[in-house]
DODO-840174 format. One line per field, with one value per residue (C-alpha): residue number from 0; residue in three letters; x, y, z. Coordinates in nm, 4 decimals, padded with zeros to 6 digits. Layout:
N
num: (NUM:...) .
residuo: (Ala:...) .
u: (X:...) .
v: (Y:...) .
w: (Z:...) .
END
This chain:
456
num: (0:1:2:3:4:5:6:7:8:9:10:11:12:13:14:15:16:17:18:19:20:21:22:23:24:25:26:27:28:29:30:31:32:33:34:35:36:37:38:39:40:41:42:43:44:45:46:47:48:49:50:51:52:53:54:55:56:57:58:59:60:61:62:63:64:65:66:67:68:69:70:71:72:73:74:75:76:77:78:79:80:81:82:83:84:85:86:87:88:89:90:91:92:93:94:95:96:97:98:99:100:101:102:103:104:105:106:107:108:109:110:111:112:113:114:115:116:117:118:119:120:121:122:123:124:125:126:127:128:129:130:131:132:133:134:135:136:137:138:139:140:141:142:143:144:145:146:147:148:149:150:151:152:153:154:155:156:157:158:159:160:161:162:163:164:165:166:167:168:169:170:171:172:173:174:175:176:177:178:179:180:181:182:183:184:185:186:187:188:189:190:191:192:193:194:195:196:197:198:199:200:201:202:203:204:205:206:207:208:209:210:211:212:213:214:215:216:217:218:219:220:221:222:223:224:225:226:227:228:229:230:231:232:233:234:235:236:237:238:239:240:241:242:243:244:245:246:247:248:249:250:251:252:253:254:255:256:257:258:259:260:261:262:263:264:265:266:267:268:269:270:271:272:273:274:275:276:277:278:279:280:281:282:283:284:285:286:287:288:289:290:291:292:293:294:295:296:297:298:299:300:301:302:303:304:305:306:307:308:309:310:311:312:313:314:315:316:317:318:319:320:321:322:323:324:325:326:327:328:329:330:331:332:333:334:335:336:337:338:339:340:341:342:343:344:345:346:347:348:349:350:351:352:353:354:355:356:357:358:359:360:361:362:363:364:365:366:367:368:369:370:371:372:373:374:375:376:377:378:379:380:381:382:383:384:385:386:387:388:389:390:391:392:393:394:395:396:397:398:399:400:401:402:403:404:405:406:407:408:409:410:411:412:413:414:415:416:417:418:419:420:421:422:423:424:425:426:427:428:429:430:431:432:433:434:435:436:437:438:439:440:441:442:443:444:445:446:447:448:449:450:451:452:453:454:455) .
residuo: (Unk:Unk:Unk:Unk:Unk:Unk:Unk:Unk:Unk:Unk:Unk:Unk:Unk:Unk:Unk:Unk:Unk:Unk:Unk:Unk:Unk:Unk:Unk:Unk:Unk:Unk:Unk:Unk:Unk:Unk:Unk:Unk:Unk:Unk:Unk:Unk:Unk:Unk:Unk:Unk:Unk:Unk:Unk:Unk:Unk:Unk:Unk:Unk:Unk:Unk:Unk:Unk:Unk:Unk:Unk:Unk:Unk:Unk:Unk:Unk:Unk:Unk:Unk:Unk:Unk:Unk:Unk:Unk:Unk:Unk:Unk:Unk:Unk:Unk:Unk:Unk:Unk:Unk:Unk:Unk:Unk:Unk:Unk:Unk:Unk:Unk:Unk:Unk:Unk:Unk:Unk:Unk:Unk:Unk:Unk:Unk:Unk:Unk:Unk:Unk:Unk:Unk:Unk:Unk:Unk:Unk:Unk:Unk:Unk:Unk:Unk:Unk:Unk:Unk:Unk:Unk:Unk:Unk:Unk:Unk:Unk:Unk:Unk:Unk:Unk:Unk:Unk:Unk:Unk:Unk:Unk:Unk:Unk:Unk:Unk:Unk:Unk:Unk:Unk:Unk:Unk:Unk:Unk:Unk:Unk:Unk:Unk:Unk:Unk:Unk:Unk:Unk:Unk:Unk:Unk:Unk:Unk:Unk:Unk:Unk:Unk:Unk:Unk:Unk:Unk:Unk:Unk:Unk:Unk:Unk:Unk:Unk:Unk:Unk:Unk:Unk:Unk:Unk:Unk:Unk:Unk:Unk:Unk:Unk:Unk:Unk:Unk:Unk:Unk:Unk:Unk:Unk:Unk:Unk:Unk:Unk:Unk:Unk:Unk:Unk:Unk:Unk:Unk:Unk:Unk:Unk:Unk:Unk:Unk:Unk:Unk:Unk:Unk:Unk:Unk:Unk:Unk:Unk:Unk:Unk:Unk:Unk:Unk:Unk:Unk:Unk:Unk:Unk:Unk:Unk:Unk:Unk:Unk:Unk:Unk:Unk:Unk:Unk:Unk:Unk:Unk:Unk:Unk:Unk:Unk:Unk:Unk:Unk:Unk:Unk:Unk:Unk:Unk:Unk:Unk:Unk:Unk:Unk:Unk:Unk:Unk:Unk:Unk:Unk:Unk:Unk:Unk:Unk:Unk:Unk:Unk:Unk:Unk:Unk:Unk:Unk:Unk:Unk:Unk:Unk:Unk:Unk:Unk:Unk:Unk:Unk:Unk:Unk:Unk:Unk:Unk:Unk:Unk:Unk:Unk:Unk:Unk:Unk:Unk:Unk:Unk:Unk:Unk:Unk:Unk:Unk:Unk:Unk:Unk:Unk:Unk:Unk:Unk:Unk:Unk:Unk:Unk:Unk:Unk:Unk:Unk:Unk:Unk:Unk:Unk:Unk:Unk:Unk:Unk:Unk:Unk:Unk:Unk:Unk:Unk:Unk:Unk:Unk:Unk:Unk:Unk:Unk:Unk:Unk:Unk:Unk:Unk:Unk:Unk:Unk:Unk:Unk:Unk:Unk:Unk:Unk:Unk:Unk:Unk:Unk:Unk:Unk:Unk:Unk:Unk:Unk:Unk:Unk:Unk:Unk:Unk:Unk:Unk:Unk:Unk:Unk:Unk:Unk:Unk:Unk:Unk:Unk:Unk:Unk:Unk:Unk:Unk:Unk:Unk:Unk:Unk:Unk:Unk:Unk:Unk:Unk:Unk:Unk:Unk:Unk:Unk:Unk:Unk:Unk:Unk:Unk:Unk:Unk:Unk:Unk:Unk:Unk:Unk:Unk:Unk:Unk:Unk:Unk:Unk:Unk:Unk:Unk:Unk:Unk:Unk:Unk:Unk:Unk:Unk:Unk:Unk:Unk:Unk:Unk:Unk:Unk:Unk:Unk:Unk:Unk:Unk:Unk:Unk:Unk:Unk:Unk:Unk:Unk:Unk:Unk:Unk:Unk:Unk:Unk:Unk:Unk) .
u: (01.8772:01.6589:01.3441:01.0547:00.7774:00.4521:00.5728:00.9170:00.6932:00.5249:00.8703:01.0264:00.6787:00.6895:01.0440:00.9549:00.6806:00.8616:01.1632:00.9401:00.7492:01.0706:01.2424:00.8903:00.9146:01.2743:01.2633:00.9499:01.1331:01.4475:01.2986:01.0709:01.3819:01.6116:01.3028:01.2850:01.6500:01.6163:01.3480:01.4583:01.7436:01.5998:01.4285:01.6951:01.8876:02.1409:02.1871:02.1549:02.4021:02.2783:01.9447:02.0113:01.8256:02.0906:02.4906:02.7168:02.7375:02.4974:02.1582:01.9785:01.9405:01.8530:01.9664:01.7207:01.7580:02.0968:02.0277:02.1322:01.8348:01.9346:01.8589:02.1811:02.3259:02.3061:01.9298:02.0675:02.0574:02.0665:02.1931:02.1441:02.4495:02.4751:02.6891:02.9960:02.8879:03.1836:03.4342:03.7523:03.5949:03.7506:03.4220:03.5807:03.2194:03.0034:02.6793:02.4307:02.6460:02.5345:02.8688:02.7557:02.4102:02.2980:02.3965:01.9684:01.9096:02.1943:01.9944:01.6863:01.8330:01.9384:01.6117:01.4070:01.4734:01.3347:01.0969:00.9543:00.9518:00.7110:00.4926:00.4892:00.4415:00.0820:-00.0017:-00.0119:-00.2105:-00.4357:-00.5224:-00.5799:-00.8097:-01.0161:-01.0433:-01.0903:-00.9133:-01.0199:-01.0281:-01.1502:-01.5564:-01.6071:-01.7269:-01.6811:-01.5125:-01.3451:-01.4697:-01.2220:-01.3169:-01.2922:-01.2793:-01.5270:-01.6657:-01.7890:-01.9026:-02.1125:-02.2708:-02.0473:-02.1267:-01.9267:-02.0814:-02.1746:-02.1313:-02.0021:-02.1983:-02.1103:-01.9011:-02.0137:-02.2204:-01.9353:-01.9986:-01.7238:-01.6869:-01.3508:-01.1596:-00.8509:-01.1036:-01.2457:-00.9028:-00.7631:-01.1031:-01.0327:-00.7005:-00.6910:-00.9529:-00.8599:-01.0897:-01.3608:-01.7059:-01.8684:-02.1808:-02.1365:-02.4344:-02.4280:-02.6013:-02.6681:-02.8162:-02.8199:-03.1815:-03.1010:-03.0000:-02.8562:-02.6547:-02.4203:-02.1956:-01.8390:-01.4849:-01.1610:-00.8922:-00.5914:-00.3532:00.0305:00.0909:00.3412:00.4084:00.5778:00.8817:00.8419:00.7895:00.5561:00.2774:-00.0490:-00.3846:-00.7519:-00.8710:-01.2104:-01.0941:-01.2076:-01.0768:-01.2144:-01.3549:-01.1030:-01.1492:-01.1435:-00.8492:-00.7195:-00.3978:-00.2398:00.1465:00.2010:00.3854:00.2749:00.1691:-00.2357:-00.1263:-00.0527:-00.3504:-00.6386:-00.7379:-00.8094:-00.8689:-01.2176:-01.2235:-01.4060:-01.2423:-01.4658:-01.2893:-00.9160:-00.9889:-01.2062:-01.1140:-01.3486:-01.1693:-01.3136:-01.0042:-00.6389:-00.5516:-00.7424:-00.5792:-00.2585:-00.3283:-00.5070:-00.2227:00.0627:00.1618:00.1578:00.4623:00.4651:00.1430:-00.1392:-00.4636:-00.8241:-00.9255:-01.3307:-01.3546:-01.7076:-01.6586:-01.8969:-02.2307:-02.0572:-01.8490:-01.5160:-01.1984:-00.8863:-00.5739:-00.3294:00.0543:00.2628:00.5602:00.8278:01.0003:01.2445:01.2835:01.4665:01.2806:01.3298:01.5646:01.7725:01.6575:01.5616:01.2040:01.0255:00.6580:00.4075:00.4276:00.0807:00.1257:-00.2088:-00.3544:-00.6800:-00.8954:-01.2521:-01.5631:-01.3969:-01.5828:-01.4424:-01.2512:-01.3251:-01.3478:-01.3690:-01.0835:-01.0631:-01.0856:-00.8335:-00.6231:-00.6418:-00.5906:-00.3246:-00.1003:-00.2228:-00.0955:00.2385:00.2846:00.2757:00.5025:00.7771:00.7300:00.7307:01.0178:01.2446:01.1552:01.3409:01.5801:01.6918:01.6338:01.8829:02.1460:02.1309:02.1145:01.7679:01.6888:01.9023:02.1192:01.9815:01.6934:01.8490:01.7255:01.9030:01.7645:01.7611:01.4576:01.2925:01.2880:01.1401:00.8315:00.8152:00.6885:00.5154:00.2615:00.2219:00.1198:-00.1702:-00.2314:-00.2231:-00.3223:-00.0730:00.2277:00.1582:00.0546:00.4487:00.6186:00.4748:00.5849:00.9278:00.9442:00.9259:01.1719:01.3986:01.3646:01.4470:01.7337:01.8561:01.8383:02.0332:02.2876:02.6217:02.8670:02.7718:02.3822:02.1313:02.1396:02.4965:02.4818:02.2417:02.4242:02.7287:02.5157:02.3962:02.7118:02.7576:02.4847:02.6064:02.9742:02.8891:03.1329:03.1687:03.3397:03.6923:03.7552:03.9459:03.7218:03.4593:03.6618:03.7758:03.3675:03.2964:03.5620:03.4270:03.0618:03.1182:03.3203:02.9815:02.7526:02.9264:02.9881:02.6114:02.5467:02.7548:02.5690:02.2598:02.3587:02.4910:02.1862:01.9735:02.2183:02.1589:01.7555:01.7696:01.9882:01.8137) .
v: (00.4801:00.5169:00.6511:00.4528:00.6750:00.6363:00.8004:00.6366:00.2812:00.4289:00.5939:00.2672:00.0523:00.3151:00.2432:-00.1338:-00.1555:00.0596:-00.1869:-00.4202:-00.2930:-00.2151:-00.5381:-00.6798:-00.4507:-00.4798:-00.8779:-00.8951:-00.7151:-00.8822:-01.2208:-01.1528:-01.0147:-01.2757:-01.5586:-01.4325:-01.5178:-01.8473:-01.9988:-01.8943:-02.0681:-02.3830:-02.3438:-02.3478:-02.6467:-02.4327:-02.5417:-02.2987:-02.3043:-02.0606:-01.8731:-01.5906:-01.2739:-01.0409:-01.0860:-01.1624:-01.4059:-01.6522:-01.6520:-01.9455:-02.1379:-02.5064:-02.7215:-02.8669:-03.0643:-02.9112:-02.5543:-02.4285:-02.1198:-01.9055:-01.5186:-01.3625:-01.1054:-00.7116:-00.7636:-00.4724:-00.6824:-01.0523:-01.2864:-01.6305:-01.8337:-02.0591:-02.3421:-02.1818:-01.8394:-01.7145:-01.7435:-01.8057:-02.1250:-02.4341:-02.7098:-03.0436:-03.0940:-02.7995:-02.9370:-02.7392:-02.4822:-02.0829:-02.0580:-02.3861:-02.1963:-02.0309:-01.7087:-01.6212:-01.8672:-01.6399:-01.3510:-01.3997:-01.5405:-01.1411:-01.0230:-01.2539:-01.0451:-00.7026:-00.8930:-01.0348:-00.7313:-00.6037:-00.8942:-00.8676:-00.5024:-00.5713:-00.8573:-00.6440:-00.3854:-00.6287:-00.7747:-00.3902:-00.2532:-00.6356:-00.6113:-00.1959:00.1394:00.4860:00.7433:01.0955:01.1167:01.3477:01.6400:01.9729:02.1948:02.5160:02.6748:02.9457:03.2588:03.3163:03.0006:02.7552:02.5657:02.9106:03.0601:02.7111:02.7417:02.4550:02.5402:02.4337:02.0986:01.9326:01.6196:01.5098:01.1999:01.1528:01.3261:01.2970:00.9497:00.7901:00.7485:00.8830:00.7517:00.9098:01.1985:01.0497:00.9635:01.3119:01.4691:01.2323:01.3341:01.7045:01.6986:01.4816:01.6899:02.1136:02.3303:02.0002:02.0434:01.8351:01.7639:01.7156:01.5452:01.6996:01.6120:01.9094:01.8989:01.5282:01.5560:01.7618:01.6605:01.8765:01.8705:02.1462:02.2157:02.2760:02.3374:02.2528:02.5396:02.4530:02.5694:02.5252:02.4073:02.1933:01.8460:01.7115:01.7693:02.1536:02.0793:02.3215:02.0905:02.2196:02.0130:02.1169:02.2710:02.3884:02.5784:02.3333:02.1481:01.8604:01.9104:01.9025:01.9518:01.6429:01.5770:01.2083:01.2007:01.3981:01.3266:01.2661:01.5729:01.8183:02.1406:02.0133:01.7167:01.9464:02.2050:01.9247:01.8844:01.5092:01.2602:01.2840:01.7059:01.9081:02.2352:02.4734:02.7893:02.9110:03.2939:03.4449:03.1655:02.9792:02.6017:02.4053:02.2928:02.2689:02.6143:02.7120:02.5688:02.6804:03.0249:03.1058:02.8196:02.6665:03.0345:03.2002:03.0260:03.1596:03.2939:03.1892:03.0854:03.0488:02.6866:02.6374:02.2664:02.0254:01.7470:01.5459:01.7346:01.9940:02.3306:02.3926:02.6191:02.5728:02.8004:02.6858:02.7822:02.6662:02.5647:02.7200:02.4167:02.3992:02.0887:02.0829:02.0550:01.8669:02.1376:02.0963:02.4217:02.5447:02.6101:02.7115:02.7300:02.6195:02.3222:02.1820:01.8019:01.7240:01.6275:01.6641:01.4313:01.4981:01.2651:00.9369:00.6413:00.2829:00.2017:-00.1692:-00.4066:-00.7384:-00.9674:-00.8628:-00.4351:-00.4893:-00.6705:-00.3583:-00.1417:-00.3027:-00.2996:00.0323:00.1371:-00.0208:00.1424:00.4890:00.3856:00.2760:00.5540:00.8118:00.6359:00.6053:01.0158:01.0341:00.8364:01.0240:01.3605:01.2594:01.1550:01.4460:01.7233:01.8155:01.6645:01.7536:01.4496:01.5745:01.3723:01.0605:00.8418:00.5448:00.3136:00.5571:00.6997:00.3850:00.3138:00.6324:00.6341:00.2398:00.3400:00.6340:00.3956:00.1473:00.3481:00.4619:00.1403:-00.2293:-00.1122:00.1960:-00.0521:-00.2683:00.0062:00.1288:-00.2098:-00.1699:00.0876:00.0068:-00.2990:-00.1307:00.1356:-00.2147:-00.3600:-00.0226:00.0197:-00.2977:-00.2672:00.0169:-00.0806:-00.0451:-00.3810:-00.6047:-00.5126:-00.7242:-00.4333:-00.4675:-00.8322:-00.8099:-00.5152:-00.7561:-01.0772:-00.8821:-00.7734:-01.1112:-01.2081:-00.9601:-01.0218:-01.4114:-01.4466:-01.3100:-01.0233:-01.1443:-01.2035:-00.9368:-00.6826:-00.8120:-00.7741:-00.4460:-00.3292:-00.5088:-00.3233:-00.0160:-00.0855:-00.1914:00.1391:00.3432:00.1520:00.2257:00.5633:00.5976:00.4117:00.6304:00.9052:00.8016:00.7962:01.1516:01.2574:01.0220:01.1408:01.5386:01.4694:01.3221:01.6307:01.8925) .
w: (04.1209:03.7794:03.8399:03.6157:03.4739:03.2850:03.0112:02.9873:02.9681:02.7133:02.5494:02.5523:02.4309:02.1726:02.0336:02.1048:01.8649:01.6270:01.6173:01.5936:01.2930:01.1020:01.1341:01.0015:00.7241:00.6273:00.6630:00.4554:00.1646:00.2027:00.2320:-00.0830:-00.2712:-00.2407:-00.2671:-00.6532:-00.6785:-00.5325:-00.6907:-00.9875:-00.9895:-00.8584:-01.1645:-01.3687:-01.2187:-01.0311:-00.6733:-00.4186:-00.0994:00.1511:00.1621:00.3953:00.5916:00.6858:00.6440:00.8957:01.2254:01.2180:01.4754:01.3443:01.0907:00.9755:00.6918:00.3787:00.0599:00.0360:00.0841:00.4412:00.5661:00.7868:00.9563:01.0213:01.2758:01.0602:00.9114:00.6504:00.3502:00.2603:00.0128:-00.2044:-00.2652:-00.5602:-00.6055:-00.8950:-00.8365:-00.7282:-01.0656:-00.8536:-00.6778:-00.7981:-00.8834:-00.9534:-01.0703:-01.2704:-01.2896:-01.1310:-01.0843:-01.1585:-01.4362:-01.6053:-01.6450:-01.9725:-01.9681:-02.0909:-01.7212:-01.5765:-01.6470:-01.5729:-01.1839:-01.1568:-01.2600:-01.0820:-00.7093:-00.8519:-01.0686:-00.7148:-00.5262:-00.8072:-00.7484:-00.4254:-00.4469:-00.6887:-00.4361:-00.1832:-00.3565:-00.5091:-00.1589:-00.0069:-00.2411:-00.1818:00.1369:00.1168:00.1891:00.3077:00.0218:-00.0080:-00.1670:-00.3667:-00.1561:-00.2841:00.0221:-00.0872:-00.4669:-00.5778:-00.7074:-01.0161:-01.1680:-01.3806:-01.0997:-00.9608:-01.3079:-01.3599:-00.9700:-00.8344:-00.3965:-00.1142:00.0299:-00.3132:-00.4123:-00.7195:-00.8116:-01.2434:-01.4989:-01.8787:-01.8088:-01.5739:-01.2062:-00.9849:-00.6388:-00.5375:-00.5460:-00.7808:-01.0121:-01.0733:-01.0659:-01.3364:-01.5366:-01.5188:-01.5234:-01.8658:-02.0349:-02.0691:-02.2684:-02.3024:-02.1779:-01.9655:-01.7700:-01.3780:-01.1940:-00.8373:-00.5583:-00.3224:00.0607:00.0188:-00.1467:-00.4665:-00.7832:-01.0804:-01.3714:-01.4504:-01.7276:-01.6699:-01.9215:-01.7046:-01.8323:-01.9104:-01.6465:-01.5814:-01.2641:-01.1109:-01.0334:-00.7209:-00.8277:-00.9064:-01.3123:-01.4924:-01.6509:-01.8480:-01.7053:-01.6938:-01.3810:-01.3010:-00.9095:-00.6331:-00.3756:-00.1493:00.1452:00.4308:00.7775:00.9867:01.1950:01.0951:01.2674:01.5530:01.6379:01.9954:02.1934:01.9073:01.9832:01.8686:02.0959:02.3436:02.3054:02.3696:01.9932:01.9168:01.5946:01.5015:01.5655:01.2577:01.2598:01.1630:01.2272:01.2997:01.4283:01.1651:00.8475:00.7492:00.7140:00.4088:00.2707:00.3023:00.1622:00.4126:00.6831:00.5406:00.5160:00.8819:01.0436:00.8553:00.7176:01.0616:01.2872:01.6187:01.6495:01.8928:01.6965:01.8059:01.7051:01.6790:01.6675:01.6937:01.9012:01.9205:01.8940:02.0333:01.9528:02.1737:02.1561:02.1724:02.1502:01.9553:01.8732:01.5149:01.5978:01.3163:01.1495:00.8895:00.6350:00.3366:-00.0201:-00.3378:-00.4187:-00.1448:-00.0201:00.3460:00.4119:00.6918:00.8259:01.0682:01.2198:01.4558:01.4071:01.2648:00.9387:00.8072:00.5906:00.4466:00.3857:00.3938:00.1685:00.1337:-00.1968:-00.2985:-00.5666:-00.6488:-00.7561:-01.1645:-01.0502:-00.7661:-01.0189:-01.2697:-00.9472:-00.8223:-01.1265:-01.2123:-00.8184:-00.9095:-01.2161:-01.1067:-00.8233:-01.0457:-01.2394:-00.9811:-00.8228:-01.1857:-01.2218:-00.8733:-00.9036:-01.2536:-01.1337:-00.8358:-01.0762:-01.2844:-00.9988:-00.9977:-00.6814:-00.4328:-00.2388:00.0648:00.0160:-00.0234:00.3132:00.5034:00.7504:00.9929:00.8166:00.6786:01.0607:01.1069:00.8670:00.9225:01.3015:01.2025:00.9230:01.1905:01.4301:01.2055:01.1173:00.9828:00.5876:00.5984:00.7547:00.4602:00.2023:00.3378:00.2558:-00.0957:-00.1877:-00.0280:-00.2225:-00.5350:-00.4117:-00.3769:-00.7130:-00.8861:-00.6284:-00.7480:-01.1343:-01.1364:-01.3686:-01.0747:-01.0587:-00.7363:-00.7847:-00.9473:-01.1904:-01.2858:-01.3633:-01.5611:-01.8220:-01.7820:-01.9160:-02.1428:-02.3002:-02.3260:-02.4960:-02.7650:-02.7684:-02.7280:-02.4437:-02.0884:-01.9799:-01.8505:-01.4486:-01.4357:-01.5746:-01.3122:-01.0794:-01.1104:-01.1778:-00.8543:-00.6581:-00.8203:-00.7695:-00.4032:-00.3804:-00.4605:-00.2841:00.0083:-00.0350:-00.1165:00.2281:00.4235:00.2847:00.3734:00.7134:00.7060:00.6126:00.8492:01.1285:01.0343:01.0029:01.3730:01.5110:01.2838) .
END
């Protein structure tokens, strides 16, 4: 006989909503993908067969104006199938047909799937920062010592309120300020104890320090961090989970450290695996202890390289404001967003070619399954913040320039336009069987590594 629990309900709720979010996800960007191809070539006279989510047996589907929709069995993928797209199919009559198609209409039917995902990608942006997002203020938590901030009188608990004239609101704005302007003097207005208001002058120095992905880059610095002590999310089963702290916890102290920012935290917790730690937490109104243990977790970095540290299965956030605007700033937000996706993605996606990045990284669905469930779980915006960012991740994906990807048509149409004819059949052939070759080994991969994640 199985025995039914509470928490096998809530296990199986759990991967329920989960599935549920990353079928949502995956359909969404699928859907929007292959929509770009589609009307596209509508567009451009060429008739369109099938319009279809996922590949293989059919689920359901209906039939209209010639074009037969339907959501197949493996939602891994989908396609659009145009009338003469296929160069061995016999047409006793070409018109409207994808080969009868300019090859300048042939290419921009490849393009038009990534082009979509971007669109969607700076829709959805555009639509977020309307209706609003939670972003760090700009409250000063932890001032190092020595560094410019200190020297000018910059305190713990300050508020940054304008830089040089310009009103800053959020924390990305006054980093991109000081990191853009080393060795340049400028006057910060502060507001301190919420009544008092001064103006101090500051010079970022210009510092080395580096990026995500471990590259030494020089940017002003002036030695603060925000203020960051607020427990925003708390995985279920963690050891915080498990100790009695809860979302909406200030920590104030961990033993004798003093928590005002995230080095902080990392220092007195994340650095000391194994070891039981006094928590001093205010809930509401009120302080309370709590004894908690880092677990000692290993991941694997950018390198490819083993590291190892605490693990508590919280994270913290500091004075949260709203970041809105109106249609014309969410606009410029949106595609500003979207820019630094692609080009954070492209960086990553080159640095994985040539070696930099180690393979390990690379992720299957497995993993988008994974971090699908975790965003949702968090919430609505962070599910569709997720897809985003995802969507971009697909239109990049698919330029790449590898035979049977959007990408590869696109480098063979435009070897035609400079040749002035197409590549012959059997050339395309041979780069498909190649292409397909690669893309599977690259999904196969993928679900090494997914597999070793899940065991590891």
């Amino acid at each position: 006989m199985f025995e039914f629990t509470a928490s096998s309900l809530d296990t199986f709720l759990s991967y329920g909503f989960k599935t549920t979010a990353f079928l949502i996800g995956l359909a969404a960007l699928i859907f929007v993908h292959e929509l770009g191809h589609f009307l596209i070539a509508r567009k451009c006279g060429v008739i369109v067969e099938k319009f279809s989510i996922g590949f293989g047996p059919k689920v359901i589907g209906f039939k209209s104006k010639g074009t037969e929709y339907l959501i197949a069995a493996i939602p891994l993928g989908g396609y659009v199938k145009m009338k003469g797209e296929d160069p061995t199919e016999e047409l006793t009559d070409t018109q409207g047909s994808f080969s009868a198609a300019s090859v300048y209409q042939r290419l921009a039917i490849a393009f038009g799937g990534p082009l979509f995902n971007f669109l969607f990608a700076i829709a959805i942006y555009i639509g977020i920062y309307m209706v609003g997002i939670p972003a760090s203020g700009t409250d000063v938590g932890k001032v190092h010592t020595p560094s410019p901030a200190q020297k000018a009188g910059l305190q713990t608990g300050d508020r940054i309120l304008e830089i040089d004239g310009e009103k800053i609101r959020y924390w990305h704005e006054l980093q991109d300020i000081i990191h853009n302007a080393p060795g340049k003097q400028m006057e910060f207005v502060i507001e301190r104890d919420s009544k008092t208001i001064l103006t101090l002058p500051i010079t970022p120095e210009a510092k080395e320090t580096p990026d995500l992905f471990g590259d030494k880059k020089s940017i002003g610095l002036i030695g603060i961090e925000r203020l960051a002590r607020r427990i925003a999310v708390i995985e279920k089963g963690s050891p915080a989970d498990k100790a009695g702290l809860r979302v909406g916890d200030d920590i104030l102290f961990i033993d004798d450290t003093l928590v005002m920012g995230f080095s902080d935290l990392k220092t007195a917790a994340l650095d000391k695996p194994g070891q039981e730690l006094t928590f001093h937490v205010m809930r509401n109104g009120q302080e309370q202890i709590f004894k908690v243990t880092p677990e000692l977790k290993t991941a694997i970095d950018l390198k490819g390289k083993e590291v190892s540290g605490g693990y508590m299965g919280f994270g913290i956030s500091g004075v949260m404001v709203t970041e809105k605007y109106s249609l014309p700033g969410a606009i410029l937000r949106g595609m500003k967003e979207t820019w630094e996706r692609i080009y954070l993605i492209s960086v990553s996606i080159k640095k994985l070619i040539t070696g930099s990045i180690s393979p390990k990284n690379i992720g299957g669905p497995i993993l988008i399954y994974q971090v699908y469930g975790k965003q949702a779980e968090q919430g609505l915006i962070y599910f569709v913040l997720l897809t985003a960012f995802l969507s971009i991740n697909l239109g990049l994906l698919n330029l790449l320039p590898i035979p049977i990807l959007d990408g590869g048509h696109i480098l063979f149409f435009l070897i035609e336009i400079v040749k002035g004819k197409p590549i012959s059949e059997s050339n395309r052939e041979r780069a498909a069987q190649v292409g397909l070759f690669m893309l599977l080994s690259l999904m196969i991969f993928a679900f090494y590594n997914d597999i070793m994640r899940v065991f590891n």
